[in-house]
mmCIF file as Biopython writes it, N, C-alpha, C and O atoms, coordinates in Angstrom:
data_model
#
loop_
_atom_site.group_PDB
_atom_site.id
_atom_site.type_symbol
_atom_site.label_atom_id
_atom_site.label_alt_id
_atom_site.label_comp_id
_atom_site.label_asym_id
_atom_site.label_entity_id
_atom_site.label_seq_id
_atom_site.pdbx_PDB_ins_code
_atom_site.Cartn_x
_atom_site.Cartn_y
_atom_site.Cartn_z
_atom_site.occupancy
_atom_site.B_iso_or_equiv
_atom_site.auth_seq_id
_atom_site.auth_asym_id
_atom_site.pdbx_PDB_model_num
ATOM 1   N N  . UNK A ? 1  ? 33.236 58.352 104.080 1.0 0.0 1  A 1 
ATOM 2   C CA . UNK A ? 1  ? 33.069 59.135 105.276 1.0 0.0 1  A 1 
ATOM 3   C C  . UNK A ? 1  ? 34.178 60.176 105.307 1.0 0.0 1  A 1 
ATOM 4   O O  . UNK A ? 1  ? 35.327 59.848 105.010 1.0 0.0 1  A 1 
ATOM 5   N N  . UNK A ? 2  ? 33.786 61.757 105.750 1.0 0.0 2  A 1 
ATOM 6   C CA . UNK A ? 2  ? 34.762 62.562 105.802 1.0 0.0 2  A 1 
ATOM 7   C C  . UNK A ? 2  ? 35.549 62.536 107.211 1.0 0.0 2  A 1 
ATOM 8   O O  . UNK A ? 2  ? 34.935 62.555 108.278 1.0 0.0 2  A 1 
ATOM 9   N N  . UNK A ? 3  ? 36.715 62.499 107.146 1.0 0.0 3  A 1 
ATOM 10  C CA . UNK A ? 3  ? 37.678 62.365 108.237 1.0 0.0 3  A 1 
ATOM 11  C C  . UNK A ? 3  ? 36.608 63.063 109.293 1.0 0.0 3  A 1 
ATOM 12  O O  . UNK A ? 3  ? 35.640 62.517 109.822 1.0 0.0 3  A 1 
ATOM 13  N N  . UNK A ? 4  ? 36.960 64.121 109.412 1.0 0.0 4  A 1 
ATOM 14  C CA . UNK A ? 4  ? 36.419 64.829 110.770 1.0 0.0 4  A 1 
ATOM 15  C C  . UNK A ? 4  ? 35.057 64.687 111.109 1.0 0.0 4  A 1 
ATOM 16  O O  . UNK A ? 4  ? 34.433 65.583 111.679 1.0 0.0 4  A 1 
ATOM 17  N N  . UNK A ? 5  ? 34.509 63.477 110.749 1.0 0.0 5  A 1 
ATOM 18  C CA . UNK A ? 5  ? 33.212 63.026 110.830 1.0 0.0 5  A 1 
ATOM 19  C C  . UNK A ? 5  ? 33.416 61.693 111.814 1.0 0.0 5  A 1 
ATOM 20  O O  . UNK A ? 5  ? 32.348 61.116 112.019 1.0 0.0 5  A 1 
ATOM 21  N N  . UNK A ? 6  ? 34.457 61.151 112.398 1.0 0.0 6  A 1 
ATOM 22  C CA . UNK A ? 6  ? 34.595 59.808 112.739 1.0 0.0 6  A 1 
ATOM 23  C C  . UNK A ? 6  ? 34.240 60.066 114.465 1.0 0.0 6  A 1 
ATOM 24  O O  . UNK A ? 6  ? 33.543 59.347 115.181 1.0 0.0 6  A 1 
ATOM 25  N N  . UNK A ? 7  ? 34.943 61.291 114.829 1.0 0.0 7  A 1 
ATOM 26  C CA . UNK A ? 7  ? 34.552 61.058 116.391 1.0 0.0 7  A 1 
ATOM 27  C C  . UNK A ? 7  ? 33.016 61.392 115.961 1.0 0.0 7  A 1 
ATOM 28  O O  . UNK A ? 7  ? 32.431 60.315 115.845 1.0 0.0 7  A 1 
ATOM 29  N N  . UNK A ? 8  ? 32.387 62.181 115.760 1.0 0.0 8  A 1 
ATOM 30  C CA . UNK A ? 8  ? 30.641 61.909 115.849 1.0 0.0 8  A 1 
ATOM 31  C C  . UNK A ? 8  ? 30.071 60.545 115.243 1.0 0.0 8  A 1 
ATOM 32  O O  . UNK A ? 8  ? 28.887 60.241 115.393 1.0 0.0 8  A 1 
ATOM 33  N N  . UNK A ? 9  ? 30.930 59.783 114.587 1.0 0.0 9  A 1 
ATOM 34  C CA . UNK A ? 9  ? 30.491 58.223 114.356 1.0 0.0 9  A 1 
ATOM 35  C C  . UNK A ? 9  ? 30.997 57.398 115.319 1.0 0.0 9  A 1 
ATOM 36  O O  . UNK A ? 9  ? 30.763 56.193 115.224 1.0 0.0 9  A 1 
ATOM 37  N N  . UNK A ? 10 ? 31.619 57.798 116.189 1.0 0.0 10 A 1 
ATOM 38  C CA . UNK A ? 10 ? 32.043 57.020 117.375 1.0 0.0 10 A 1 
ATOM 39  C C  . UNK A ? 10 ? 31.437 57.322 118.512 1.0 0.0 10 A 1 
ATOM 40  O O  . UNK A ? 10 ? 30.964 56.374 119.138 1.0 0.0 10 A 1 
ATOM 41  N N  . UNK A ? 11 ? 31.329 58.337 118.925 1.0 0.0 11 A 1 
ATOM 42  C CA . UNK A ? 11 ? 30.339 58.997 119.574 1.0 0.0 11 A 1 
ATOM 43  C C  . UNK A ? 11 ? 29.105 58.235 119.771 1.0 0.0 11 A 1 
ATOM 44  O O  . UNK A ? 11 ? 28.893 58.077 120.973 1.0 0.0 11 A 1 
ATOM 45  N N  . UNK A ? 12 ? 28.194 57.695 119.003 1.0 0.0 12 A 1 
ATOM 46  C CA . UNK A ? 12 ? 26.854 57.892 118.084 1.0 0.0 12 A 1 
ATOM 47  C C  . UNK A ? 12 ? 26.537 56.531 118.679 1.0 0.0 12 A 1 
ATOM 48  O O  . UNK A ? 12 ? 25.431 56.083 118.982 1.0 0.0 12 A 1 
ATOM 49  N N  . UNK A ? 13 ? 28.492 55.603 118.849 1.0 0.0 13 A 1 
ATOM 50  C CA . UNK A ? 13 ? 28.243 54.201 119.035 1.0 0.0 13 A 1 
ATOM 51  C C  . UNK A ? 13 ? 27.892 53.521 117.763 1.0 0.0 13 A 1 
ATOM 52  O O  . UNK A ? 13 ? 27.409 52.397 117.901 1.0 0.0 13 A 1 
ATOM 53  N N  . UNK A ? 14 ? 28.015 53.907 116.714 1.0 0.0 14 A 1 
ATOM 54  C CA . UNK A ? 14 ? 27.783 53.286 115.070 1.0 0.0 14 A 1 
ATOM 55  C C  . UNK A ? 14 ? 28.819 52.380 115.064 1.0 0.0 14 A 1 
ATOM 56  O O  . UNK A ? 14 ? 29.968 52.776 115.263 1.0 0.0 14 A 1 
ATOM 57  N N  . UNK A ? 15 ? 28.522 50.979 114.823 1.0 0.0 15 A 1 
ATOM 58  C CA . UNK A ? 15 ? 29.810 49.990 114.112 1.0 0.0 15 A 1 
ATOM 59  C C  . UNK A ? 15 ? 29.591 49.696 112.761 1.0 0.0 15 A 1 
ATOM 60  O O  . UNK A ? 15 ? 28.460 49.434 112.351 1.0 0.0 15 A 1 
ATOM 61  N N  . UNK A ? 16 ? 30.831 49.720 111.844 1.0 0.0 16 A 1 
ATOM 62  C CA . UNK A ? 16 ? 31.146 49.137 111.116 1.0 0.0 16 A 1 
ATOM 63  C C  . UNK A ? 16 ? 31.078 47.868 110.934 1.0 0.0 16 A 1 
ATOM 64  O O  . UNK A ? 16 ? 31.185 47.147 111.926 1.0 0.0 16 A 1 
ATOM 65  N N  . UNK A ? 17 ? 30.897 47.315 109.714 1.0 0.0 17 A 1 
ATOM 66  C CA . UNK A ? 17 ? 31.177 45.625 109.329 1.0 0.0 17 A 1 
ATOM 67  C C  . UNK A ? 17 ? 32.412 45.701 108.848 1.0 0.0 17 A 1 
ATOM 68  O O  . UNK A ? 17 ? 33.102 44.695 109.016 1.0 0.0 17 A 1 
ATOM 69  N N  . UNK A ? 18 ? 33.047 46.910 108.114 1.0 0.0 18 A 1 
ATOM 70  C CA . UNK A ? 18 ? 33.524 46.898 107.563 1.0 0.0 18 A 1 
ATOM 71  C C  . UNK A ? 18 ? 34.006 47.919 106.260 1.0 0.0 18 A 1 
ATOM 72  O O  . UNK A ? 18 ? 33.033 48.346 105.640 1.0 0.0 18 A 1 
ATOM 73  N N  . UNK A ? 19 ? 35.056 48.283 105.851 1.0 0.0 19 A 1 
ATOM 74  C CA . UNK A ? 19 ? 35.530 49.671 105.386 1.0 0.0 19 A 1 
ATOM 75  C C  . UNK A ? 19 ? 36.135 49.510 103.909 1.0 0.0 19 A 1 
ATOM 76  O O  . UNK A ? 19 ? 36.956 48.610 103.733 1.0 0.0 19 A 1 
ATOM 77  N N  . UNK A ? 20 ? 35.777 50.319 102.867 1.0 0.0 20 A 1 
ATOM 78  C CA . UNK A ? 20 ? 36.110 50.346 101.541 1.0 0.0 20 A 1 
ATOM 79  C C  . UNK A ? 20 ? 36.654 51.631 101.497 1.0 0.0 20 A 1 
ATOM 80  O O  . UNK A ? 20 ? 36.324 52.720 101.969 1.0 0.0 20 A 1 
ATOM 81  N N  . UNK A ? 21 ? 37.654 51.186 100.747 1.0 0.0 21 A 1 
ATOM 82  C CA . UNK A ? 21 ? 38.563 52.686 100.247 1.0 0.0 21 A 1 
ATOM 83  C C  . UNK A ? 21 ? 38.690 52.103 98.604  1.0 0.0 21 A 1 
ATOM 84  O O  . UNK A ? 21 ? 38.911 51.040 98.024  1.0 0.0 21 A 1 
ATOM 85  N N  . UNK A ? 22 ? 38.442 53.314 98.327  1.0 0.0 22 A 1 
ATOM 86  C CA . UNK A ? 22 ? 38.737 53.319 96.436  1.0 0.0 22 A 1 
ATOM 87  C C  . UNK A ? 22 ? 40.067 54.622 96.490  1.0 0.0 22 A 1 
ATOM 88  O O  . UNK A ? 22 ? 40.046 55.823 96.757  1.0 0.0 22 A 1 
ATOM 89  N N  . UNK A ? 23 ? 41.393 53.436 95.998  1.0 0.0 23 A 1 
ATOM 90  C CA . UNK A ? 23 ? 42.739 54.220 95.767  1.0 0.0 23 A 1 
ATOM 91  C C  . UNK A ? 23 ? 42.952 54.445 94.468  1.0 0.0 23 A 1 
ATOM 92  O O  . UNK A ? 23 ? 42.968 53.403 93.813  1.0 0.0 23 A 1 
ATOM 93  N N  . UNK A ? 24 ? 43.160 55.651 93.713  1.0 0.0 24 A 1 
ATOM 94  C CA . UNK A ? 24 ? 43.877 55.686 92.480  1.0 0.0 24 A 1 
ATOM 95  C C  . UNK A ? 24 ? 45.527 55.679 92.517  1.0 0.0 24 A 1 
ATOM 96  O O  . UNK A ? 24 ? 46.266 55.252 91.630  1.0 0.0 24 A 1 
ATOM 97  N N  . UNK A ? 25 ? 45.977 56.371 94.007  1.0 0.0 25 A 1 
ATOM 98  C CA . UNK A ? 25 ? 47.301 56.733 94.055  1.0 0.0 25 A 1 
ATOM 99  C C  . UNK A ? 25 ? 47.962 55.383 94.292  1.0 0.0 25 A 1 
ATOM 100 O O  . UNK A ? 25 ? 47.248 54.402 94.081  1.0 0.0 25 A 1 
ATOM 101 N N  . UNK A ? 26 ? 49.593 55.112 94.820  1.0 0.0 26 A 1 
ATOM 102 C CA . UNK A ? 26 ? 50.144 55.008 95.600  1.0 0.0 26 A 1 
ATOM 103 C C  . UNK A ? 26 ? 49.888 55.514 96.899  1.0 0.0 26 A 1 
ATOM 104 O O  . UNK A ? 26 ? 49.198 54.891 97.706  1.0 0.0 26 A 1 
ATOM 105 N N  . UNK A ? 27 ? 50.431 56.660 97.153  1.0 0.0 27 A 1 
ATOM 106 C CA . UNK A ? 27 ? 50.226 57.168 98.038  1.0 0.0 27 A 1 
ATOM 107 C C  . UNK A ? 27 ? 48.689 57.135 98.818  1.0 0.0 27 A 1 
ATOM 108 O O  . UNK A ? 27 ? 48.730 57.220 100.045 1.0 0.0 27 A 1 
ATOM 109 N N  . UNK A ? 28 ? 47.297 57.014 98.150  1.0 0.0 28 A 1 
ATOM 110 C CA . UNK A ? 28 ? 46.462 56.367 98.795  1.0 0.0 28 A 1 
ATOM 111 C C  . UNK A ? 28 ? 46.175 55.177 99.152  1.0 0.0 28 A 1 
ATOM 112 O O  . UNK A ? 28 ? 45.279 54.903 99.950  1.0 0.0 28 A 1 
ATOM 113 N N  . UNK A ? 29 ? 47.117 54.136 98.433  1.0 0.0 29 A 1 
ATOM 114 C CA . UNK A ? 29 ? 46.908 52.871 99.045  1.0 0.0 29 A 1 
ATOM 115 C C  . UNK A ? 29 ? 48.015 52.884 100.627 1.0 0.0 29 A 1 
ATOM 116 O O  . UNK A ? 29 ? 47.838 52.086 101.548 1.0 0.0 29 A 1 
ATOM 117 N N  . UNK A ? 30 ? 48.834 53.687 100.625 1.0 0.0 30 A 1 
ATOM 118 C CA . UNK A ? 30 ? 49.969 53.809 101.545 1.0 0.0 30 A 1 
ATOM 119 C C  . UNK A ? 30 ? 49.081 54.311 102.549 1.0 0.0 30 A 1 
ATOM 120 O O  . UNK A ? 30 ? 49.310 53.874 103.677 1.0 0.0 30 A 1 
ATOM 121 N N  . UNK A ? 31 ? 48.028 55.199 102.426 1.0 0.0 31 A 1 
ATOM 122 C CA . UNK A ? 31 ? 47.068 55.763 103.642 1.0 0.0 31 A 1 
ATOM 123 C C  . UNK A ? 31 ? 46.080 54.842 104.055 1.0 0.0 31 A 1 
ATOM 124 O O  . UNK A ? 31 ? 45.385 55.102 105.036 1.0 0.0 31 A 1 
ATOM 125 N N  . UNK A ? 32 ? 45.894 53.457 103.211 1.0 0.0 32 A 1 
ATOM 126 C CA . UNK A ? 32 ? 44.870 52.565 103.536 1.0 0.0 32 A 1 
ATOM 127 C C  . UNK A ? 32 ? 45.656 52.147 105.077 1.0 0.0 32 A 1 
ATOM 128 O O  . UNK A ? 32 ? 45.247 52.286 106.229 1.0 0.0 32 A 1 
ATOM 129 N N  . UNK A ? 33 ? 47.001 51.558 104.517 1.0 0.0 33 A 1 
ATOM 130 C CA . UNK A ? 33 ? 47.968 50.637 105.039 1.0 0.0 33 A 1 
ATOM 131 C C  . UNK A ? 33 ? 47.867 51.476 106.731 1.0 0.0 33 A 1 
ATOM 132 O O  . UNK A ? 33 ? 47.769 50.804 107.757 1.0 0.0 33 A 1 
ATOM 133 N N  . UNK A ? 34 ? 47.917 53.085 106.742 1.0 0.0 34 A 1 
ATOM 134 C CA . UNK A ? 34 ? 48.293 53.183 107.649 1.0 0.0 34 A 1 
ATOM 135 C C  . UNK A ? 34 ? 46.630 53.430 108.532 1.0 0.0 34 A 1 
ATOM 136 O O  . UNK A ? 34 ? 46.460 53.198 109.729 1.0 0.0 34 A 1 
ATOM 137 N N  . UNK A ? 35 ? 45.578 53.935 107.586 1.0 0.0 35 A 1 
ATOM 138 C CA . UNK A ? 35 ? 44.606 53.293 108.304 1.0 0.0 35 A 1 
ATOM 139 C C  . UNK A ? 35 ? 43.803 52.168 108.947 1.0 0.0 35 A 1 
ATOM 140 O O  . UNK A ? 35 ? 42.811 52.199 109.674 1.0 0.0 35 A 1 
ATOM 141 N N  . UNK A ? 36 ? 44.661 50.986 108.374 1.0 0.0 36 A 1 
ATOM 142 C CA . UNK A ? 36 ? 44.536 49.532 109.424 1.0 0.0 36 A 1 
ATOM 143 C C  . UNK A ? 36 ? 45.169 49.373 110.702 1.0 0.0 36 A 1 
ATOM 144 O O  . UNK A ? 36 ? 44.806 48.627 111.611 1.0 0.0 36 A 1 
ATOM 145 N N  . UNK A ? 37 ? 46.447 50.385 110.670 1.0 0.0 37 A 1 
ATOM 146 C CA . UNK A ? 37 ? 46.421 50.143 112.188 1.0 0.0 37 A 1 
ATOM 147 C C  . UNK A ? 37 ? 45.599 50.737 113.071 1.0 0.0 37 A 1 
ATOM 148 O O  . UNK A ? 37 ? 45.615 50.159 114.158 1.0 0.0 37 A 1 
ATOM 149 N N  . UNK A ? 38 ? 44.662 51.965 113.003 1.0 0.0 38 A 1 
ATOM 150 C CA . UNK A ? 38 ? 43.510 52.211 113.670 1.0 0.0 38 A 1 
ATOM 151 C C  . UNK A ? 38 ? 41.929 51.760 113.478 1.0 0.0 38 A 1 
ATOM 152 O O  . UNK A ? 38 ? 40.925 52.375 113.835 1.0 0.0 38 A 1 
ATOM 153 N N  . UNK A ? 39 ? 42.018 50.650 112.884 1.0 0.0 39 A 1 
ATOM 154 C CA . UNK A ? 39 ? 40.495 50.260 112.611 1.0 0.0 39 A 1 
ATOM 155 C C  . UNK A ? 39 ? 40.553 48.593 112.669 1.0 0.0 39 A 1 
ATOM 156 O O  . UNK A ? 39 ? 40.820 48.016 111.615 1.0 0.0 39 A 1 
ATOM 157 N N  . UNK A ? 40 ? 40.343 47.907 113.713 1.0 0.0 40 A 1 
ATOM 158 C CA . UNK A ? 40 ? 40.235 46.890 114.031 1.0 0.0 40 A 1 
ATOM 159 C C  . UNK A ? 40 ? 39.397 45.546 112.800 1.0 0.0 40 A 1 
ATOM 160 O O  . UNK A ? 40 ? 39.553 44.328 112.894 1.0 0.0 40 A 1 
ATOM 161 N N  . UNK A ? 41 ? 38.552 46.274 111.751 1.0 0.0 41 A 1 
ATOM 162 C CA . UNK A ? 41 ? 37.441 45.547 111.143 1.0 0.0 41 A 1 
ATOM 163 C C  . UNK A ? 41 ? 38.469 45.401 110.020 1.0 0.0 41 A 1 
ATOM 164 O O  . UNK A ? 41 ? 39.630 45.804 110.099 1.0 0.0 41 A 1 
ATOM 165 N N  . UNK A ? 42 ? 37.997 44.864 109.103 1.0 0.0 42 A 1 
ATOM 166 C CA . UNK A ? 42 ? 38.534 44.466 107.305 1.0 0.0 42 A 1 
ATOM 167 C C  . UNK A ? 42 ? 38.405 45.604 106.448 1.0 0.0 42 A 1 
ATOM 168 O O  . UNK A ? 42 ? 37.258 45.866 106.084 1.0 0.0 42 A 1 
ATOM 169 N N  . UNK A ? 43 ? 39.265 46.280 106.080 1.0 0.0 43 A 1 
ATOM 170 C CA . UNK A ? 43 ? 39.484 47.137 105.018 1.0 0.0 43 A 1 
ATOM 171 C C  . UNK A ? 43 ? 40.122 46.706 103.648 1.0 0.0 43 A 1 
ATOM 172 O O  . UNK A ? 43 ? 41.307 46.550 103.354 1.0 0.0 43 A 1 
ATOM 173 N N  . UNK A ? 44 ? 38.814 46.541 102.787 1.0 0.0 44 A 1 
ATOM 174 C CA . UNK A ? 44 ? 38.779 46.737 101.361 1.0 0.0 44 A 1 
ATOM 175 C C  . UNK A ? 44 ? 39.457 47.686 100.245 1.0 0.0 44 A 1 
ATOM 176 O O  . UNK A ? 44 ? 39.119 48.870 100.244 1.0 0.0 44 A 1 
ATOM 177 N N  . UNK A ? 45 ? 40.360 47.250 99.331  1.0 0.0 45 A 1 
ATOM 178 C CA . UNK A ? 45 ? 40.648 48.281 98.725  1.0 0.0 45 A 1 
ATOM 179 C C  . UNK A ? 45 ? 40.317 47.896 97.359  1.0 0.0 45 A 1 
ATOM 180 O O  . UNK A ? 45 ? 40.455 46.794 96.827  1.0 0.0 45 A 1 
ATOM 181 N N  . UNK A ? 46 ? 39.819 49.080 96.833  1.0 0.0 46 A 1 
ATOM 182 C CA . UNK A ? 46 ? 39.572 49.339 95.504  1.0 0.0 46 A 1 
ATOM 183 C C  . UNK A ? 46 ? 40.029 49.404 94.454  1.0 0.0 46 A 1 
ATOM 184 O O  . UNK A ? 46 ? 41.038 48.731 94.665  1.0 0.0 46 A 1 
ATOM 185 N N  . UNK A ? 47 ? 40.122 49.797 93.062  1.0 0.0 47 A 1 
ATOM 186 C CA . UNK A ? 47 ? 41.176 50.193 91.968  1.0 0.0 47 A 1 
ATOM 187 C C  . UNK A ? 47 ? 40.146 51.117 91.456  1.0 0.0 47 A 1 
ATOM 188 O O  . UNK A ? 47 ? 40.578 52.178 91.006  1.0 0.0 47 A 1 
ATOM 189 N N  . UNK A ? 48 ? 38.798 50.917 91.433  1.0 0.0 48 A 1 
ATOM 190 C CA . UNK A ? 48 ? 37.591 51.974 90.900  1.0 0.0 48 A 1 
ATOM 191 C C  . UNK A ? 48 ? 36.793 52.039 92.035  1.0 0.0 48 A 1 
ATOM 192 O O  . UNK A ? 48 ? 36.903 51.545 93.157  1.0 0.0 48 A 1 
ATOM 193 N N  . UNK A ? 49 ? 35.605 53.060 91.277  1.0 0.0 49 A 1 
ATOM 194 C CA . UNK A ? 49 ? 34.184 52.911 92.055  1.0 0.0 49 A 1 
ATOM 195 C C  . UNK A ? 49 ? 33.779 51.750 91.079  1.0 0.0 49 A 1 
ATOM 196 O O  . UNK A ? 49 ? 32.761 51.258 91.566  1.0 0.0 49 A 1 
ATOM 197 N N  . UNK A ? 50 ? 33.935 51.437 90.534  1.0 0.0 50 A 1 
ATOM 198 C CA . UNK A ? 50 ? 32.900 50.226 89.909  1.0 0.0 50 A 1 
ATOM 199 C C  . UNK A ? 50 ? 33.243 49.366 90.587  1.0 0.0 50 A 1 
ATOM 200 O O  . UNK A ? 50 ? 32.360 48.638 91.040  1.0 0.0 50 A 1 
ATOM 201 N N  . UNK A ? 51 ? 34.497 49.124 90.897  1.0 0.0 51 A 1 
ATOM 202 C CA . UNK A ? 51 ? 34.542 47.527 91.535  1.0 0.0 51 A 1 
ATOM 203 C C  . UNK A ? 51 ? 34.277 47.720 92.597  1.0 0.0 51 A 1 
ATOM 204 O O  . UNK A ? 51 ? 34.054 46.624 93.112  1.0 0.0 51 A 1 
ATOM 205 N N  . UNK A ? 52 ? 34.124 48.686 93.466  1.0 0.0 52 A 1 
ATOM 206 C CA . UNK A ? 52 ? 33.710 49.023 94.569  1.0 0.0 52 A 1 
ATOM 207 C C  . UNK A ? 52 ? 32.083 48.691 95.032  1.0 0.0 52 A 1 
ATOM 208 O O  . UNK A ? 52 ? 31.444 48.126 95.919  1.0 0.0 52 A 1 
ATOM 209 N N  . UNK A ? 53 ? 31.967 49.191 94.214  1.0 0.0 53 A 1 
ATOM 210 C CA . UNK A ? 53 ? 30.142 48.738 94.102  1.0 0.0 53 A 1 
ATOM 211 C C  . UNK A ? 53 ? 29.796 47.151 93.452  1.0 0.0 53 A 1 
ATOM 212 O O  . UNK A ? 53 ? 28.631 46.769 93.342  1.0 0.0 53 A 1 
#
């Protein structure tokens, strides 16, 4: 999902089960970390898209 897409998914009333991020960085796993404190559900992290899928 693209960032500036979340208030029209909130909006919409859409819930999540649940959230996957595929990190190659550091620094993107550091943005997972800080996206759990705004998302109440289980966030998944990745190392690929394969394991992702």
């Amino acid at each position: 999902m693209k960032p500036n897409e979340w208030l029209t998914f909130f909006t919409n009333s859409y819930k999540l089960q649940g959230y996957g991020v595929v990190a190659y960085t550091d620094g993107s796993i550091l943005n997972t970390v800080i996206e759990s404190l705004f998302f109440n559900k289980k966030i998944q992290r990745f190392n690929s898209l394969e394991a992702a899928v």
